[in-house]
C-alpha positions as CSV (number, residue, x, y, z in Angstrom):
1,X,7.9,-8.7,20.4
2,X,8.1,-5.9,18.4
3,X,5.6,-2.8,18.7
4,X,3.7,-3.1,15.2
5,X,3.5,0.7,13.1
6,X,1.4,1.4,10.3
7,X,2.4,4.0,7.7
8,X,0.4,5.6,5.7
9,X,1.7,7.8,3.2
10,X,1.2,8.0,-0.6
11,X,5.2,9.9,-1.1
12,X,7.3,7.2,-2.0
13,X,10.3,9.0,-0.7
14,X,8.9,10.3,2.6
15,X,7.3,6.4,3.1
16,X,10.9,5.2,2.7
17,X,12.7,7.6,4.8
18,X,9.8,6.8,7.8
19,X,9.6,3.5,7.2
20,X,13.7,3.2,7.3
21,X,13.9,5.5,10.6
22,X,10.6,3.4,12.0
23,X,13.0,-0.4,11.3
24,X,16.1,1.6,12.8
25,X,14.6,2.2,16.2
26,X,13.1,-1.7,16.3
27,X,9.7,-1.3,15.2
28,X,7.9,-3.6,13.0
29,X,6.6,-1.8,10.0
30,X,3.4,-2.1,7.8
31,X,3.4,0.6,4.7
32,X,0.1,1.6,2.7
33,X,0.4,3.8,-0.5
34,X,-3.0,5.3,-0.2
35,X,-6.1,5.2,2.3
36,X,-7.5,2.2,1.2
37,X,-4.8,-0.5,1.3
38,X,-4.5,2.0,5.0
39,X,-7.9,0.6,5.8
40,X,-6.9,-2.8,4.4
41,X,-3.7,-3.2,6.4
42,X,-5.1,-1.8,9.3
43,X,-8.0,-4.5,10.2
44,X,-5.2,-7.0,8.5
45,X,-1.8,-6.4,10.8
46,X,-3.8,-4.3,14.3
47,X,-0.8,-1.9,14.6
48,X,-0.1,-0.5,18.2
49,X,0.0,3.2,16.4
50,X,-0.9,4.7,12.9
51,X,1.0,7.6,11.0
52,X,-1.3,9.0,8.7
53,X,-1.4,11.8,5.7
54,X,-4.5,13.1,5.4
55,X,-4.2,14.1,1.4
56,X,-3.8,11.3,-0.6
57,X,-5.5,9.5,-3.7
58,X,-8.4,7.2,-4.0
59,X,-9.2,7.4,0.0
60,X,-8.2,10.6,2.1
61,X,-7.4,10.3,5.4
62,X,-10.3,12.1,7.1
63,X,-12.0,8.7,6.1
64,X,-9.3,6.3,6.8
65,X,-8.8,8.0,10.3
66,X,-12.8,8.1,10.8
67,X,-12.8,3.8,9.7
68,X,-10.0,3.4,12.4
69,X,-11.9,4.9,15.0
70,X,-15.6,3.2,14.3
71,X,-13.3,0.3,15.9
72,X,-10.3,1.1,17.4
73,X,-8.8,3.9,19.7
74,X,-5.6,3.5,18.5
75,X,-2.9,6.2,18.9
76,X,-2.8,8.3,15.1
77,X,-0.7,10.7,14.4
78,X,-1.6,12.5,11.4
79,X,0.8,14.3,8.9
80,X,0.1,17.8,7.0
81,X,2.5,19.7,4.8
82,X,3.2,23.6,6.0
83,X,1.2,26.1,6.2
84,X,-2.1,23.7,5.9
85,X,-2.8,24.0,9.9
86,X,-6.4,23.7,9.1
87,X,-6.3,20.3,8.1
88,X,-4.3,19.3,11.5
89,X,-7.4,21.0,13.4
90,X,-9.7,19.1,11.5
91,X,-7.7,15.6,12.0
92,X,-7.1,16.5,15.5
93,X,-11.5,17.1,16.2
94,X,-11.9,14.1,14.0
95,X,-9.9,11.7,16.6
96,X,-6.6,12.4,15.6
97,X,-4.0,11.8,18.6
98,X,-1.3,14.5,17.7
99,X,0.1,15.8,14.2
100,X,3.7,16.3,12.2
101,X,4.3,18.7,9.6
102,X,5.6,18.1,6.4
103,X,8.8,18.0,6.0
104,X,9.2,15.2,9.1
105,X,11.8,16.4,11.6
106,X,12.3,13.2,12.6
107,X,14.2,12.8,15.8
108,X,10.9,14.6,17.1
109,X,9.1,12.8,14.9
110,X,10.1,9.3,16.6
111,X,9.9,11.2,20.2
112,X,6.3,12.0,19.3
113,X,5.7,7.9,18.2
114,X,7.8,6.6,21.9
115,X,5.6,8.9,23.6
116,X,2.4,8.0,22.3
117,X,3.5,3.9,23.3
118,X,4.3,5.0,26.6
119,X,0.7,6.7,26.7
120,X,-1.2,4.1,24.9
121,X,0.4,0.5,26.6
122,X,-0.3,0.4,30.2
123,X,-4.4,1.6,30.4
124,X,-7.6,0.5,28.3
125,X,-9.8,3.6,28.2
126,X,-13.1,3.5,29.4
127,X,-14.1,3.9,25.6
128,X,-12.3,0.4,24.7
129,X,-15.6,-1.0,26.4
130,X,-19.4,-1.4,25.5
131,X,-21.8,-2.4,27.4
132,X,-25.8,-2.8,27.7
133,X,-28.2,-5.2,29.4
134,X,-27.5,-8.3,26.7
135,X,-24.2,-7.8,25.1
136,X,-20.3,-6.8,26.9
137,X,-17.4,-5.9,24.2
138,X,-14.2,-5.5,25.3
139,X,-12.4,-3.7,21.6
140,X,-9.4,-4.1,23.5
141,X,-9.1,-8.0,24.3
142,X,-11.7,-8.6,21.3
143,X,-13.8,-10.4,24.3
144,X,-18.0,-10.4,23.6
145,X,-20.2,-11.6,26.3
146,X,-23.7,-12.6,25.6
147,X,-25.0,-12.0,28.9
148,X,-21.9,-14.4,31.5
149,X,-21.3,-16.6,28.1
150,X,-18.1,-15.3,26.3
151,X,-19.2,-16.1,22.6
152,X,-16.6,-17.3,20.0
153,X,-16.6,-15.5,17.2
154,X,-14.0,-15.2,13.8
155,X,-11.6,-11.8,13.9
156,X,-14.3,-10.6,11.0
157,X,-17.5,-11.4,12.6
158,X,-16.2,-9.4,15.5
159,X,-14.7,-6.1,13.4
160,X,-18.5,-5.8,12.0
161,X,-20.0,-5.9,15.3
162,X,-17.8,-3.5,16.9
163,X,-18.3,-1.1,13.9
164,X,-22.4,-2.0,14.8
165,X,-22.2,-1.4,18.6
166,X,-19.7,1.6,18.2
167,X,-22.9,3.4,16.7
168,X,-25.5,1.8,18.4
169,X,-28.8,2.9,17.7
170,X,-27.1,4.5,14.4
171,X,-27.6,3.0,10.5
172,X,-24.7,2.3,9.2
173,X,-24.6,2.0,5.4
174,X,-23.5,-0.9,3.8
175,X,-20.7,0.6,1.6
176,X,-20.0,2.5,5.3
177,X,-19.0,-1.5,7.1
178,X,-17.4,-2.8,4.2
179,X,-14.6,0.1,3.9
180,X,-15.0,-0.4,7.9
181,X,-14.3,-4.4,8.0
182,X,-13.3,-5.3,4.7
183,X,-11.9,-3.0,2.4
184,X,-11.4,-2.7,-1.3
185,X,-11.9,-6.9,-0.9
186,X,-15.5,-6.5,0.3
187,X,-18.8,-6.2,-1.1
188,X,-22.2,-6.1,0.2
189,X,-22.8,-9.9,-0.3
190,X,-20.2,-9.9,2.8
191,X,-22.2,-7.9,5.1
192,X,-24.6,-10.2,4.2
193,X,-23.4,-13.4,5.0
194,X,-21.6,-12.6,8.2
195,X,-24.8,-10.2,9.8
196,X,-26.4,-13.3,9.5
197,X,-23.1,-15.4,11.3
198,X,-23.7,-12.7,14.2
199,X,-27.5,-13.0,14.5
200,X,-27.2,-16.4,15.1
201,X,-24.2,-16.3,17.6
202,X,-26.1,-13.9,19.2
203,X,-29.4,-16.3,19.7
204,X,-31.2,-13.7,17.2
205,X,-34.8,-14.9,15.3
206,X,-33.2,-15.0,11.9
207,X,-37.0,-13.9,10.8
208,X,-37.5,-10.9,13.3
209,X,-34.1,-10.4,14.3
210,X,-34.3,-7.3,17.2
211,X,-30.7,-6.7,18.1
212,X,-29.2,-5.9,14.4
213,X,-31.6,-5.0,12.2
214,X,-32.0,-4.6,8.7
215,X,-32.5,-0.9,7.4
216,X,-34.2,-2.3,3.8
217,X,-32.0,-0.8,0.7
218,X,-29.1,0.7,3.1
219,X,-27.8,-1.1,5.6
220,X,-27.9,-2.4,9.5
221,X,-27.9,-0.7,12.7
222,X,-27.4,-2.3,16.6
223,X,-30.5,-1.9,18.8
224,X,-29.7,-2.3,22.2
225,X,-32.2,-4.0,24.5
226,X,-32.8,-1.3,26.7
227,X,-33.6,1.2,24.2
C-alpha cells in the first residue's frame, strides 16, 4: 500500500513539480491550493507526512500546522522561500518536524520525506496516547476506552474528541473545532450535534454533562475526572 503525502502549496508550478517528483518515487499524493482545503484534506485522506508552506492565502500555515497538531503528530515538513529563516524557526517551535527552502532541491528534498517515514513508521510516541481515570485514546489506532469498554464511535465524533482531550482542561472555541474537525464545510450547528453524539457515548447527563462541558457563547472544553 502506498505511503499517503499531503501537499500543501498555493504555487501552481512548485505543487506540480512536487507532486510529480512525490508520484515518481511511489507515493500516493493529495494536493491543497491553500490552508484550508490543507485542513480539509488532511482530516479527509490521514496522510503518513505533510509538506507545508507557511505563506499562503485565505489560511496560513502557522494555523494549518497548529490544526494538524491539536490531533495528530504527524511528520510536517514545512517550506519557506530564502532568506525568510525566521519563519522556519517559528514553524519549527510551532511543531514543525524539519523545513525546505524555497527553491526545492529536490533529491534532498525526497531524502528529507524517506527519512522522516523511516522515523515516523515503526514507534507510537508516548504523545499518540491520552489517558485519565475514565477515558483511554489511542490518536494513533483511533481506539477510545470508556473505562475496559472500547466505545464505537464515527471517524468525526472521534476527530472532535481528540481536538477536546488534546487540551484538556482548555476552552476551545467553537470556530477553533470546526477548522479543527471540519473545515470550510463546518459550522457551529456541527459542533453541536455531534458534542451531544459524544456525551451520550460517553454515558454523560445530557442536562449536567461533567466531562465536556459547555463554555456558554464560545465553545466546549474536556474536564477530566480527576481534576
Amino acid at each position: 500500500m502506498k505511503e499517503r503525502i499531503l501537499l500543501v502549496e498555493d504555487e501552481g508550478s512548485i505543487r506540480e513539480m512536487m507532486q510529480y517528483v512525490l508520484e515518481t518515487e511511489g507515493y500516493d499524493v493529495v494536493v491543497a491550493r491553500n490552508g484550508q482545503e490543507g485542513v480539509k484534506s488532511f482530516f479527509n485522506h490521514r496522510p503518513s507526512l505533510v509538506t507545508l508552506d507557511l505563506r499562503m492565502p485565505v489560511m496560513d500555515g502557522w494555523t494549518v500546522l497548529e490544526r494538524i497538531r491539536e490531533v495528530s503528530q504527524v511528520p510536517v515538513i514545512i517550506l519557506t522561500a530564502m532568506g525568510q529563516e525566521q519563519d522556519a524557526v517559528r514553524g519549527l517551535r510551532s511543531g514543525a518536524d524539519d523545513y525546505v527552502v524555497k527553491p526545492v532541491r529536490l533529491k534532498e528534498f525526497i531524502a528529507r520525506v524517506q527519512a522522516h517515514l523511516r522515523k515516523a513508521n515503526p514507534i507510537v510516541s508516548i504523545n499518540d496516547q491520552y489517558s485519565d481515570s475514565l477515558l483511554r485514546v489511542d490518536f494513533a489506532r483511533h481506539d477510545v476506552y470508556l473505562k475496559s469498554a472500547k466505545l464505537d464511535l464515527t471517524p468525526q465524533e472521534f476527530r472532535l474528541l481528540a481536538a477536546l482531550v488534546r487540551h484538556a482542561g482548555t476552552v476551545l472555541s467553537n470556530d477553533r473545532l470546526i477548522d479543527a474537525c471540519w473545515g470550510e464545510v463546518g459550522g457551529p450547528e456541527n459542533v453541536r450535534v455531534y458534542i451531544g453524539y459524544l456525551r451520550r457515548k460517553l454515558g454523560e447527563d445530557p442536562a449536567q454533562p461533567r466531562l465536556i462541558q459547555t463554555v456558554r457563547e464560545f465553545g466546549y472544553r474536556y474536564c477530566p475526572p480527576d481534576k
